[in-house]
N, C-alpha and C positions, 0 to 999 in steps of 0.2 A: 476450537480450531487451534490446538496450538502448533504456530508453526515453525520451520527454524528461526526466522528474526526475533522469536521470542526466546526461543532455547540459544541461540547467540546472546541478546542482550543480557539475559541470567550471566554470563560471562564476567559483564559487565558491572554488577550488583551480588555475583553470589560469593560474596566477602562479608563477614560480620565486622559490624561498626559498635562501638558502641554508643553511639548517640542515637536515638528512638527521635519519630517525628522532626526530624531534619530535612532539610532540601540543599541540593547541590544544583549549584549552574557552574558546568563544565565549559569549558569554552571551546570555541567555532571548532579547534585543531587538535581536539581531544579523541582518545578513542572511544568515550563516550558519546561526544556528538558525531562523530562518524560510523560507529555502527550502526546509531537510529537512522543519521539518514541514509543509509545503505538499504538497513530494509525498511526501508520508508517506498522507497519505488516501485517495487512490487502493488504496493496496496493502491497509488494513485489514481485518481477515477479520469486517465485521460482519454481524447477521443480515440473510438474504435470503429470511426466506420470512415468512410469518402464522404464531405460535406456533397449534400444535394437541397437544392433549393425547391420543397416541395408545400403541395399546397395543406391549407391546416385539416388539423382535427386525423391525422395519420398517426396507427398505434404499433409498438415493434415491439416484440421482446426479444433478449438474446442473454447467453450462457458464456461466460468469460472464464476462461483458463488460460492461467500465467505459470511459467516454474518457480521456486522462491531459490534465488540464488543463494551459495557460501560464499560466506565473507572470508578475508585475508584474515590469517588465524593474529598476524600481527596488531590487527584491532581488536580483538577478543579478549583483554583485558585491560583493566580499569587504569586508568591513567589521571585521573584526582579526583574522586568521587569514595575512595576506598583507599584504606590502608594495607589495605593487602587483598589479593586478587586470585580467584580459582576459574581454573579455564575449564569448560564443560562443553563435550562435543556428542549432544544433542540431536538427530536430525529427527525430525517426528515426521513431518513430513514435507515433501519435496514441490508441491504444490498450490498452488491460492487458487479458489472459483467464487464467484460470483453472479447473481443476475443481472440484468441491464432490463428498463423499461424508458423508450422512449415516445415523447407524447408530440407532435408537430403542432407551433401554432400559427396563428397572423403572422402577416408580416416579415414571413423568413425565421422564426423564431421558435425554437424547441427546447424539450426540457427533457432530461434526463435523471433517473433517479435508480438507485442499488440499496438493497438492503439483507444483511443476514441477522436475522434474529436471534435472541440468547436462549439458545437449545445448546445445550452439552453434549459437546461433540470431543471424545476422551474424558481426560482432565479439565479442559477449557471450558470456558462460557464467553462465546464473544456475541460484539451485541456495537456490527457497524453499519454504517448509514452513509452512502455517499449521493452526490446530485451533484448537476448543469446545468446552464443556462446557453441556449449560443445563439446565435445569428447570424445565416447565411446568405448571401448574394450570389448570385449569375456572373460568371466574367464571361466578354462575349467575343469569338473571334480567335479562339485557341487554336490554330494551325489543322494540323488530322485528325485531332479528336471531336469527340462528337459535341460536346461541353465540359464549363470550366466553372468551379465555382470556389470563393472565398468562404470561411468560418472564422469567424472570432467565438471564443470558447470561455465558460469562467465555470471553477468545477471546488469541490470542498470534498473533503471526507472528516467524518467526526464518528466518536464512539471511544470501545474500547477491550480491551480482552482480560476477564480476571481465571485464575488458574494458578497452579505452582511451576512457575517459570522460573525461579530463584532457587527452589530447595524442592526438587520433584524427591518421589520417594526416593529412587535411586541414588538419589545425591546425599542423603542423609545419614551424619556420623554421629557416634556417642564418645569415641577416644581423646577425640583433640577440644576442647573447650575453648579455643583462642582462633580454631580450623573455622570451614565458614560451612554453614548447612551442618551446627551442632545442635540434634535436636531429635524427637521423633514425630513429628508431624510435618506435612509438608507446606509448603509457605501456599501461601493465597496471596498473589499479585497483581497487578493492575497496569497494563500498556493502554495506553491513548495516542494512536495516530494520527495526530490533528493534522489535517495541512487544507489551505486553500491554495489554489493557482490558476493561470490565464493562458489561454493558449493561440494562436492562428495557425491554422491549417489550411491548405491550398491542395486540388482536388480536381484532377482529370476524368474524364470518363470516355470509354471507349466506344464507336458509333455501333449502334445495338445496345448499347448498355450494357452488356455483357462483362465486363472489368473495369474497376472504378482504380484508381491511385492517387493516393494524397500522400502530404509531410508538411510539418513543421514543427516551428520552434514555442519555448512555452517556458515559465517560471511560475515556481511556486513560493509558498511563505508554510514551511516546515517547522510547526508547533507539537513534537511527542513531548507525550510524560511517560515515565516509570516511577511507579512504588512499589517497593518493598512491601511484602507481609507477614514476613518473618518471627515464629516463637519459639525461642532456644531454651534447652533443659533449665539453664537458668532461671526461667520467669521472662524473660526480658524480649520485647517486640521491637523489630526494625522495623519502622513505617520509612523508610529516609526516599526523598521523592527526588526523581533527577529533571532537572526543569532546563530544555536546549530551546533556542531560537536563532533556525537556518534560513536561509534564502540558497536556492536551484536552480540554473536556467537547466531545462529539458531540449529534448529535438525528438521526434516519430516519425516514421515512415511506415507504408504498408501500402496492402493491396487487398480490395473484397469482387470475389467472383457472386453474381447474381446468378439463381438456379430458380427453375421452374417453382410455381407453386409461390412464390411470394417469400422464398428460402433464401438464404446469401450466407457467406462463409468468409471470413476477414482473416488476414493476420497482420502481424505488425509489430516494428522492432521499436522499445521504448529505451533510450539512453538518458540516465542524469549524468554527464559526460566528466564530473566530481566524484562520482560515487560508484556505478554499477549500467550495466548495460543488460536487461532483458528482454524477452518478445510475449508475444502475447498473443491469443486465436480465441476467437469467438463465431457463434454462431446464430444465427438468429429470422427470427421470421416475422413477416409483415400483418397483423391479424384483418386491416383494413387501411 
């Protein structure tokens, strides 16, 4: 899956260094660490439904489609991580999906878990893993609505994506030896979008149950890496790994319509109000 966050951060890296197996820590206000966490938000595994307080052993799946937004071309290149920087405008493609499997347990308590497995899809091989944990309460006494309920939320995503994100074929020269993607093979790369975060979500429901509406607010602990896997006519390999550590407060809102047959249909606008503002729709069904 490669997607633009990755053909962006190649931006970011598609410069030849000559230092092999090096690591760079960019700092918070670099355009290094602001285009990971730019497309860091797209991949987040935040809530995507109305909390409801239901009782356990209840199984859902659902289908999550987000757009991958462009970044500001002024973060598109390397600002100390490199001595020199190639800007490459990339879009592969415009979209991120995902599954969702939610499992209900005791005590208000549910678990959530996403997974895409490393099948090659293009050039890429990604191979991510996201999960929740949350627990909900009743609030009792909401004015016209039918019920009201609280979530506290705690959610991870780990994994990663290897592919030539740095020196796809296209990008590759044999003229300039000092240029960056001087070579004829294409690099094999390595993105990891780590992050954990926590979230509260607050959550109306309409008498009938028919329209459910929630929002809130939420922070994360923003952990990507990138490596280089670069082999230039030379002989010589850039493994140079970029190593950021962010902190996010997020906010979400949305709205999921319940439809016959145990179906529902969500959307919902997700802001890291730092970085990027996207939405997001899902759709999903109750098996039991």
């Amino acid at each position: 899956m490669r997607t633009p966050f990755l053909a962006a951060l190649a931006a970011s890296a598609g410069a030849f260094v000559p230092a092999a197996h090096a690591q760079c820590f960019p700092g918070s206000g670099s355009n290094e660490a602001k285009l990971l966490a730019f497309y860091s938000a797209p991949v987040a595994f935040s809530a995507l439904d109305a909390p409801r307080r239901q009782s356990a052993w209840h199984v859902e799946l659902a289908g999550e489609l987000s757009p991958i937004p462009t970044a500001d071309p002024a973060i598109e290149h390397a600002s100390e991580c490199y001595t020199a920087s190639a800007k490459q405008h990339s879009r592969l493609t415009s979209m991120f999906a995902r599954p969702r499997l939610l499992i209900t347990l005791p005590f208000g308590l549910a678990a959530e878990a996403s997974y895409i497995p490393p099948v090659q899809i293009g050039d890429a091989h990604p191979h991510l893993g996201s999960f929740a944990l949350s627990e909900t309460a009743p609030v009792r006494g909401f004015g016209p609505f039918g019920s009201a309920a609280i979530m506290l939320r705690a959610h991870g995503t780990v994994g990663h994506v290897t592919g030539p994100i740095t020196c796809a074929t296209g990008s590759l020269q044999q003229d300039d030896p000092e240029g960056p993607c001087y070579g004829t093979s294409p690099s094999d790369d390595r993105f990891e979008p780590t992050m954990y975060g926590v979230e509260g979500v607050f959550g109306v429901r309409s008498r009938g149950g028919l329209f459910e509406f929630f929002a809130g607010p939420g922070y994360s602990w923003l952990r990507p890496r990138f490596e280089t896997g670069f082999t230039d006519l030379n002989g010589i390999t850039d493994n140079t790994r970029i190593v950021v550590n962010l902190q996010r407060w997020s906010v979400l809102g949305g709205a999921t319509l319940r439809l016959p047959a145990a179906f529902a249909i969500t959307g919902e606008v997700y802001s890291v109000p730092a970085d990027v503002t996207t939405w997001r729709i899902a759709a999903s069904y109750r098996i039991r």
